[in-house]
N, C-alpha and C positions, 0 to 999 in steps of 0.2 A: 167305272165310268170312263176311266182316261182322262179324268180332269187332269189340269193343272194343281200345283199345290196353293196358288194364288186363287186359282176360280171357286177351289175348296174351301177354301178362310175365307171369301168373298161371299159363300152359297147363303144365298137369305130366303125366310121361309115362305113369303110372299112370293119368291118366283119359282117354289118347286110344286108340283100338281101331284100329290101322291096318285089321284082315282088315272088321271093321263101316262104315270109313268115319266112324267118330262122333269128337268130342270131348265131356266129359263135363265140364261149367262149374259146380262147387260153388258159386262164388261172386262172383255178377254184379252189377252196378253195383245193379240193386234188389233184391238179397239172395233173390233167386228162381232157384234150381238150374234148369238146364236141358241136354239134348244137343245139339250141332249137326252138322248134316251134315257132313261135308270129302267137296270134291271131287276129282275124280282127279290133279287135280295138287297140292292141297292133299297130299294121301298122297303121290306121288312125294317132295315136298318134304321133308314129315314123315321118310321114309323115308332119305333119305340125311341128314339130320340128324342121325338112331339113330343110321346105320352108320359114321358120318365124324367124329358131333358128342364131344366130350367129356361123362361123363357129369357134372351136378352135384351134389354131394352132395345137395340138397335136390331133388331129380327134376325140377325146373323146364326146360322145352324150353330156354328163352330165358336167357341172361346178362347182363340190363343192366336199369337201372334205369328206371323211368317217365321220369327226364330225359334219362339219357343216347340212352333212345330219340329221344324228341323232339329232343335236338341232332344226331344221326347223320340219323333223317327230313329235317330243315331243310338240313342241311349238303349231302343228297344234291341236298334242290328246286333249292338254290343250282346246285350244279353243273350240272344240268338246265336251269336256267331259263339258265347262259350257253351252254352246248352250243347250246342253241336261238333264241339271241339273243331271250332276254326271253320268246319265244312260250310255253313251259310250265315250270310249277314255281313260278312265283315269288312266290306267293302260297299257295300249296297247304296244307293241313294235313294229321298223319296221319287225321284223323277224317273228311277227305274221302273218304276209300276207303269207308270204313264205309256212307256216302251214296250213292255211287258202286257197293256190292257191292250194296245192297239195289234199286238201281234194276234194276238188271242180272239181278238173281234172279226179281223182277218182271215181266223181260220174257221172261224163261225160261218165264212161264203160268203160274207157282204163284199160290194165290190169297192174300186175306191173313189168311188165320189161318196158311197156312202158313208164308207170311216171316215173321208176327211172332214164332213158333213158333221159325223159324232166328237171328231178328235179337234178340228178346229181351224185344222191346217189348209192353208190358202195355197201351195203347190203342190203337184205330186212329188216335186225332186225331195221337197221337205218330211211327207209321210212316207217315204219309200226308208229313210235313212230311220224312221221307227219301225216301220216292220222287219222285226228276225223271225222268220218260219222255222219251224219245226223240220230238219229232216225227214224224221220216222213218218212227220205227217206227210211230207210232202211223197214220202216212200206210197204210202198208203193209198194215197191219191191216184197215182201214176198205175196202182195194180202190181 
């Protein structure tokens, strides 16, 4: 999705439309509402979360706190980064994905009013400093 890690912990079940594919973001890092697409596996996910997940009183998808995310994130890179002998995770942040979703969306051909549109971002000077392209792709592009 390119959420935020905040808009993640924040996602309540009332504002996401599994049959529409939206989530509905009351309140974003710059206090500007917006929808965001989910994708098909974002709803698969979404999906057995409802049907498996416990509900929470306060309708909140998620159950953990801004910290306790980030120590579970950390704690997984660690194990990752030994799985792999150092090669991945070991520096990673969750807000890399965020960087990493928006590149990716970017190379999906949407232009950018539309990422910024999904990602949330109110300049382009701002969404330009998340998009890293892909060489090989941009090779491939070119012919």
């Amino acid at each position: 999705t390119g959420m935020r890690l905040s808009e993640l912990l924040n996602l309540n079940w009332r504002h996401i439309n599994l049959t529409a594919q939206t989530a509905y973001l009351p309140d974003s890092k710059n206090s500007h509402a917006r929808t965001v697409p989910l994708s098909s596996r974002a709803v698969e996910i979404l999906t057995t979360l409802r049907r498996e997940g416990v509900q929470r009183f306060d309708g909140r998808v998620f159950d953990l706190t801004p910290h306790a995310a980030t120590v579970a994130f950390a704690r997984s890179c660690r194990r990752l980064s030994k799985a792999t002998a150092g090669g991945l995770g070991s520096d990673l942040r969750f807000h890399d994905l965020r960087h990493e979703a928006i590149s990716r969306i970017f190379e999906q051909g949407l232009n950018p009013i539309e990422v910024a549109s999904i990602s949330g971002h109110r300049s382009m000077q701002m969404l330009a400093r998340y998009a890293h392209l892909s060489a090989a792709r941009l090779v491939s592009k070119l012919g």
